[in-house]
C-alpha positions as CSV (number, residue, x, y, z in Angstrom):
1,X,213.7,-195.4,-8.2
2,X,212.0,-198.1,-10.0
3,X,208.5,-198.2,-8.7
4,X,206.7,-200.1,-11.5
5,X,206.5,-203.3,-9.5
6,X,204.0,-202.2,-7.4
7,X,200.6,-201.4,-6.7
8,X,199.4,-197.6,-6.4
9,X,197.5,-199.1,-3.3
10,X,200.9,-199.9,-2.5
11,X,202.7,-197.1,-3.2
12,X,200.6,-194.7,-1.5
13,X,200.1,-196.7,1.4
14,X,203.9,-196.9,1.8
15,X,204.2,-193.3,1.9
16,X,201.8,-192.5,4.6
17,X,203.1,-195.4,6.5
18,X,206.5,-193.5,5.8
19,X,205.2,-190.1,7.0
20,X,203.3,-191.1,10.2
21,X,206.7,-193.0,11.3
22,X,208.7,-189.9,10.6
23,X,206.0,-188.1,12.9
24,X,206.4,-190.3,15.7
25,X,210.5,-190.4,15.4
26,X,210.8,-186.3,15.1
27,X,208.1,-185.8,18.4
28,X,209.7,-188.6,20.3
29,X,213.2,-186.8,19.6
30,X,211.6,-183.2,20.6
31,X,210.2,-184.6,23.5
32,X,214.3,-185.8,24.4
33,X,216.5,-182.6,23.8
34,X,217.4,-180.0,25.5
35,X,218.2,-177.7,23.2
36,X,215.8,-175.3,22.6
37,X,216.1,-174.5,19.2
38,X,217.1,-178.3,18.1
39,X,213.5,-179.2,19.5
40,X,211.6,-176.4,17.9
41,X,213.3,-177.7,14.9
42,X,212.4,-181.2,15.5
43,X,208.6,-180.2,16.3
44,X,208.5,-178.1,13.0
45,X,209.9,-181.9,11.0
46,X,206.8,-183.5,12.8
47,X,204.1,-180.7,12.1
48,X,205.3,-181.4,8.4
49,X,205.5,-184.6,8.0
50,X,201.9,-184.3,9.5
51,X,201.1,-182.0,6.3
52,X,202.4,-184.2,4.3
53,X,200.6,-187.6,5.5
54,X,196.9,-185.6,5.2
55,X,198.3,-184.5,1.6
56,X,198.5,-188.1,1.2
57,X,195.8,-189.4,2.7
58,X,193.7,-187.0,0.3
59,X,195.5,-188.2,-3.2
60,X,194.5,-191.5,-1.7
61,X,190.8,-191.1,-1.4
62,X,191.0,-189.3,-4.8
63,X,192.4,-192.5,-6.2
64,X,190.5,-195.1,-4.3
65,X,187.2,-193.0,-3.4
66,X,185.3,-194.7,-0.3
67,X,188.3,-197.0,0.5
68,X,189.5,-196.5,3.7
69,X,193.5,-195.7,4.9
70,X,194.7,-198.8,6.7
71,X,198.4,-198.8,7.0
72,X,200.2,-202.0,6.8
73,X,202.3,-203.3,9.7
74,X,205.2,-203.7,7.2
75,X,205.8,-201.0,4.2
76,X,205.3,-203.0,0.8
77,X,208.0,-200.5,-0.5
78,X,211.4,-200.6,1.1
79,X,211.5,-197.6,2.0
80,X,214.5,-196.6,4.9
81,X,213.2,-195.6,8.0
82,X,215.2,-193.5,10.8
83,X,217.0,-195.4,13.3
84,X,215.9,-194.8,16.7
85,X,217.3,-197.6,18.4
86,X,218.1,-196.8,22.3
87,X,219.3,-193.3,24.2
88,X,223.0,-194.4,24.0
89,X,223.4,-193.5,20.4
90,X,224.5,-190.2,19.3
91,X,222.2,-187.8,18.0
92,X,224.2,-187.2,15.2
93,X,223.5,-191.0,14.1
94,X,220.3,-190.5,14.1
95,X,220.1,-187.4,12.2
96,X,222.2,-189.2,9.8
97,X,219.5,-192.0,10.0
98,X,216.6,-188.9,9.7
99,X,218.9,-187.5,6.6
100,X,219.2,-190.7,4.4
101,X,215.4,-190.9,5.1
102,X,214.0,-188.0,4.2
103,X,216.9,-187.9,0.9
104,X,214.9,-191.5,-0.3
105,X,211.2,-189.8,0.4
106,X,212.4,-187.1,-2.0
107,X,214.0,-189.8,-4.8
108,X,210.7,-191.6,-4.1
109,X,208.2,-189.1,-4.3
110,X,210.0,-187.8,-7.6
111,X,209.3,-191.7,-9.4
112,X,205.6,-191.7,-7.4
113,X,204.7,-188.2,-9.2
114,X,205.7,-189.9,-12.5
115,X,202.9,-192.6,-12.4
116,X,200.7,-190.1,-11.9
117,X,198.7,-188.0,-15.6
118,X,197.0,-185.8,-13.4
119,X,198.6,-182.4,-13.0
120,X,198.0,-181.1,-9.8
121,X,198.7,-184.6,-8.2
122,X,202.2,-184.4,-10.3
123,X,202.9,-181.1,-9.1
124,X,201.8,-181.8,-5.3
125,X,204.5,-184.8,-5.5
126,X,207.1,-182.9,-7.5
127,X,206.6,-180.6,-4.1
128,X,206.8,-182.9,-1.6
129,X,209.8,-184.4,-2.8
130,X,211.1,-180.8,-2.6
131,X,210.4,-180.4,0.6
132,X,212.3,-183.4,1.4
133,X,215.0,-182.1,0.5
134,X,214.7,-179.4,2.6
135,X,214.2,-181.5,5.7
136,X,217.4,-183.1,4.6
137,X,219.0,-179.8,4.1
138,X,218.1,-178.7,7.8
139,X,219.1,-182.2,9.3
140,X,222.3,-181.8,7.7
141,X,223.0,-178.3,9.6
142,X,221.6,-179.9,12.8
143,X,224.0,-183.1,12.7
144,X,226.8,-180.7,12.0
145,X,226.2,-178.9,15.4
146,X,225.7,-182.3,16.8
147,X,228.8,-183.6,15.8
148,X,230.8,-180.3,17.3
149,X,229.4,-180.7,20.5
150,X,230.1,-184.4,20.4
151,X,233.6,-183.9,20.0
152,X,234.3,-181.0,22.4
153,X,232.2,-183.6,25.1
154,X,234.9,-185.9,24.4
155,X,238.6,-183.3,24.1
156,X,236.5,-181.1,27.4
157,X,235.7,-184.2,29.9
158,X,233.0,-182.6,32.4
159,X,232.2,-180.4,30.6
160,X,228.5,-180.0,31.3
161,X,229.0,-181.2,34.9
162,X,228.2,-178.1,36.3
163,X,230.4,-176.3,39.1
């Protein structure tokens, strides 16, 4: 990801602005399932993504001491952000929506930890951009189970309309 057209004001602020939407989009989506474990899942995302926008926040301040956070109502990086739209799309779409996310935070957070000579700001990036991946990695197992029960909903009609 070529990031050399834009400010490190930018760049940072983009990825908070990226974080505290994935925050809002994982605890809206706990606060809609029934599945037990899917939400505990989904509340985990949100507490990290939380981690991860403080994280920021701080390599900010360390970069632009005594200037304060203020997000921008549009990210000056195009960054892809998880499709939420209404509550008649699958939630496998949107996990899909939450994978490619999370899979350009990691490819972004890789380039954003090049600009950077310090070492431990490097290595803090190099491991958010991990952790991405990880999130990705989790999605993808929860999409799968999504997809399943999708299908037997569809081959089993009332299925879940109890007796």
């Amino acid at each position: 990801m070529n990031l050399s057209e834009y400010s490190m004001n930018d760049l940072l602020l983009a990825a908070i602005k990226s974080e505290v939407s994935a925050i809002k989009v994982y605890a809206t989506l706990a606060e809609g399932v029934k599945n037990a474990f899917l939400k505990d899942k989904l509340n985990f995302l949100a507490g990290e993504e939380k981690k991860h926008q403080q994280k920021l926040e701080s390599i900010y301040g360390e970069n632009f001491p005594g200037k304060e956070v203020v997000l921008p109502k549009e990210s000056p990086v195009p960054l892809p952000e998880i499709m939420f739209p209404d509550e008649g799309v699958p939630l496998s779409r949107i996990l899909e929506s939450a994978m490619g996310a999370e899979k350009a935070a990691n490819e972004f957070y890789k380039s954003l930890s090049e600009l950077f000579e310090d070492p431990n700001t490097k290595a803090t990036l190099t491991y958010l951009a991990a952790m991405e991946m990880g999130h990705y990695k989790l999605l993808e197992i929860e999409k799968e189970y999504a997809e399943r029960f999708e299908d037997f909903d569809e081959y089993v009609p009332m299925m879940h309309a109890g007796p």
